[in-house]
C-alpha positions as CSV (number, residue, x, y, z in Angstrom):
1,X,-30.0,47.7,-82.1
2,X,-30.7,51.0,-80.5
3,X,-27.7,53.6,-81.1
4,X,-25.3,53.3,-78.1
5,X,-23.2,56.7,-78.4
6,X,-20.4,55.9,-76.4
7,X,-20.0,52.4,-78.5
8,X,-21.2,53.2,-82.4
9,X,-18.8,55.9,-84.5
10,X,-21.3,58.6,-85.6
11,X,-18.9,60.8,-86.6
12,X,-17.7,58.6,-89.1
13,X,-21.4,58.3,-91.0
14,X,-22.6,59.9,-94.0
15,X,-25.2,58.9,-96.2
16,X,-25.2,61.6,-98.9
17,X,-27.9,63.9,-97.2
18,X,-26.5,66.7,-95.0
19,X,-29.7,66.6,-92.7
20,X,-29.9,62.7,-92.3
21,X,-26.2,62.9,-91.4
22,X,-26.5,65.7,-89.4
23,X,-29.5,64.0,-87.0
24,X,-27.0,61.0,-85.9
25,X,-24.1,62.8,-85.6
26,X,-25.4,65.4,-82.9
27,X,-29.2,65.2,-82.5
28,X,-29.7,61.5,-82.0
29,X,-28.0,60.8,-79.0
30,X,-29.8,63.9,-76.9
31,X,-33.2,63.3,-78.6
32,X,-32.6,59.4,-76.9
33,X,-31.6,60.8,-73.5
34,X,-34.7,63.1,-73.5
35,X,-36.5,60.3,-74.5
36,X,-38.0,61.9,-77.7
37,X,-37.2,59.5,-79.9
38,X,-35.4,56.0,-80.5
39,X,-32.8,56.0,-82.9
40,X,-32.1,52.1,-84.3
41,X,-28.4,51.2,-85.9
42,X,-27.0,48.2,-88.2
43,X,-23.5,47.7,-87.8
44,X,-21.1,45.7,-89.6
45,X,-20.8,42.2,-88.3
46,X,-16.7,42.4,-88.1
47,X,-17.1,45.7,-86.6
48,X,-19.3,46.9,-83.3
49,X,-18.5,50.7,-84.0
50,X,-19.3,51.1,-87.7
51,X,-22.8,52.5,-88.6
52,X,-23.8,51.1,-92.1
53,X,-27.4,52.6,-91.5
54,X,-29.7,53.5,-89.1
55,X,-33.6,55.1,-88.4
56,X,-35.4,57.1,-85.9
57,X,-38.9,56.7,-85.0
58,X,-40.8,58.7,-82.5
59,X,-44.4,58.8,-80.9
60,X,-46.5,62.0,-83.3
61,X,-49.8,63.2,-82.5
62,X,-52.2,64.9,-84.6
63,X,-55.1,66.8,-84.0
64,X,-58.7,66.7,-85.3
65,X,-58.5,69.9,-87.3
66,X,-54.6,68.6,-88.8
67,X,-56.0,65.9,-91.0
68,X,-58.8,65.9,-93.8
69,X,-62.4,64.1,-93.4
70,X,-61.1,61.5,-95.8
71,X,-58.0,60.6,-94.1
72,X,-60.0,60.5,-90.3
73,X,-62.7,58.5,-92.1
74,X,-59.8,56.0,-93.5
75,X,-58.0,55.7,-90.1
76,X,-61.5,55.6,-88.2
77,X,-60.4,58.8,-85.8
78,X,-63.7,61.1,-86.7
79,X,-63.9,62.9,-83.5
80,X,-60.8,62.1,-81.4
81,X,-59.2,65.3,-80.0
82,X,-55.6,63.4,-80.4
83,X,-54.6,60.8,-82.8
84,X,-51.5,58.8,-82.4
85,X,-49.0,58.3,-85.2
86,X,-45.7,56.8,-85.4
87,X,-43.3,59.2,-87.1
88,X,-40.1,57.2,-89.1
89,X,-38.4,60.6,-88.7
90,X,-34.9,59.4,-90.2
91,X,-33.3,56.4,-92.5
92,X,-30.3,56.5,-93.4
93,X,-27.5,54.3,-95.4
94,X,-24.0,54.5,-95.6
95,X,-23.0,55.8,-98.8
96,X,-20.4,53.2,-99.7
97,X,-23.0,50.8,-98.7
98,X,-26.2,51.9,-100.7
99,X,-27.9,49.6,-103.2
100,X,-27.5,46.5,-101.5
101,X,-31.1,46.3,-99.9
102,X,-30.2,47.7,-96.5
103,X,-32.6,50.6,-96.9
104,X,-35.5,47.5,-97.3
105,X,-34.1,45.6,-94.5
106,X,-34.4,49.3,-91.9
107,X,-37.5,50.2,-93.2
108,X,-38.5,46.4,-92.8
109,X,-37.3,46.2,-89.1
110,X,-38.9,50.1,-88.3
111,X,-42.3,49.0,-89.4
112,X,-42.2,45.6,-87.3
113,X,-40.9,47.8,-84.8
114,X,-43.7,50.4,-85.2
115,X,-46.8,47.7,-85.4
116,X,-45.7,45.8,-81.9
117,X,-45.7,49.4,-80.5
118,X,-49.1,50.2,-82.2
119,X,-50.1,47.3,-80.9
120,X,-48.8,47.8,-77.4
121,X,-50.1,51.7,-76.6
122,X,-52.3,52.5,-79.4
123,X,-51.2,54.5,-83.0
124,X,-53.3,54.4,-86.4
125,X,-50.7,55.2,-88.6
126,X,-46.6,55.9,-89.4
127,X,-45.8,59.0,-91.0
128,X,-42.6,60.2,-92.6
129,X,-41.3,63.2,-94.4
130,X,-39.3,62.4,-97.6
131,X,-36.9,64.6,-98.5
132,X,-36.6,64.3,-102.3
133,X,-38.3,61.7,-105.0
134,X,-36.7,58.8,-105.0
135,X,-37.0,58.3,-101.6
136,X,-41.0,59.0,-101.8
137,X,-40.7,56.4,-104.8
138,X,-39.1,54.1,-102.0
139,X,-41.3,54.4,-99.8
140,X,-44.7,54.7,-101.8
141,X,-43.2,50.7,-102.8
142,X,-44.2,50.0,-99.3
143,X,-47.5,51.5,-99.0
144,X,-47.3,54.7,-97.9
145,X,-49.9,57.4,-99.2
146,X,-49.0,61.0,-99.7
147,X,-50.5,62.4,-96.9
148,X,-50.1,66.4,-97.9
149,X,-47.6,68.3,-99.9
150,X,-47.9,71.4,-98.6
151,X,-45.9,72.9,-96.5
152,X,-43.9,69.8,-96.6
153,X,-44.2,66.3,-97.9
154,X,-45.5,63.7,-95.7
155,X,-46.8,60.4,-96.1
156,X,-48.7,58.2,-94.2
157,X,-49.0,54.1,-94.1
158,X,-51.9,53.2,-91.7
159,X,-51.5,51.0,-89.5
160,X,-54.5,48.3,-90.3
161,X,-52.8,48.1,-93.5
162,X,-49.4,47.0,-92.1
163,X,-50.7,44.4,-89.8
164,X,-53.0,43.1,-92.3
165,X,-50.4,42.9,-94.7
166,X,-48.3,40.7,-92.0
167,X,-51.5,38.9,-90.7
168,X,-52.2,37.8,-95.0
169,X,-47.9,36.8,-95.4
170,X,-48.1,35.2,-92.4
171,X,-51.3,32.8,-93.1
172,X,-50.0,32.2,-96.7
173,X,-46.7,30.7,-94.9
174,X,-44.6,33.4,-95.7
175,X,-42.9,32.6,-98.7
176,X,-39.1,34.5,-98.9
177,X,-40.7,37.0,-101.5
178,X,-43.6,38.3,-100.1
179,X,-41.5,38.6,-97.1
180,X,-39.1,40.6,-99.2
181,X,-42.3,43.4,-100.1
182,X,-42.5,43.6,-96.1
């Protein structure tokens, strides 16, 4: 559900991560009332306030000269002055509740969120910036391709990929596992 900041206790988040903490409890609310990004919560089910985890995504454009010929050639944007992108730009879990498959289950409901989007207005591709290994190692088990290292990791899942990927589980009948890799 999308953060409500009068309703969900930000103050009372923390997933470990200074910076990921940081972004809900005093960036995300004025980044949604600006409308520059959309920042997406799960909350306990005994408790309407209590943030157990939460992610941002926001529209990102590139220009031609930002990406390599590979990458245009892969997302079949030779020659477009602008290319749209989706950026994930925060996930975050509760600490006490980490390990339990809620990081799957955001990411899960941020990339169904980004294809209808993509779908709706246009965007080739979600980005995101992982801030340390083991969450590149998460998110590389969805797909996502390092994009560049330098000055900053980011990585990039096209969009094809995704909805083929949910266009493939989706004609096999969608068996609970392969809907778990989604």
């Amino acid at each position: 559900m999308p953060l409500d900041p009068n309703l969900h206790d930000r103050g009372a988040f923390s997933c470990g991560n200074a910076n990921v903490d940081r972004f809900l409890q005093s960036t995300a609310a004025q980044q949604a009332k600006y409308l520059k990004s959309g920042t997406f919560v799960l909350l306990r089910t005994d408790s309407k306030q209590q943030i157990l985890g939460f992610y941002s995504l926001a529209q990102h454009g590139y220009r031609d000269s930002e990406l390599s010929d590979v990458t245009a050639r892969v997302l079949k944007v030779q020659g477009l002055k602008s290319i749209p992108m989706i950026l994930l730009g925060q996930l975050g879990i509760a600490t006490d509740f980490q390990s339990r498959g809620l990081g799957r289950l955001l990411l899960r409901d941020a990339l169904a969120r980004s294809l209808s989007v993509a779908q709706e207005i246009g965007g080739v591709a979600i980005i995101t910036d992982p801030y340390d290994a083991k969450v590149r190692h998460f998110y590389a088990r969805f797909g996502f391709q390092v994009l560049h290292e330098h000055p900053f990791l980011r990585m990039l899942l096209p969009m094809r990929t995704l909805a083929k990927s949910v266009a493939q589980i989706r004609a096999r009948g969608a068996s609970s596992t392969e809907t778990e890799r989604l």
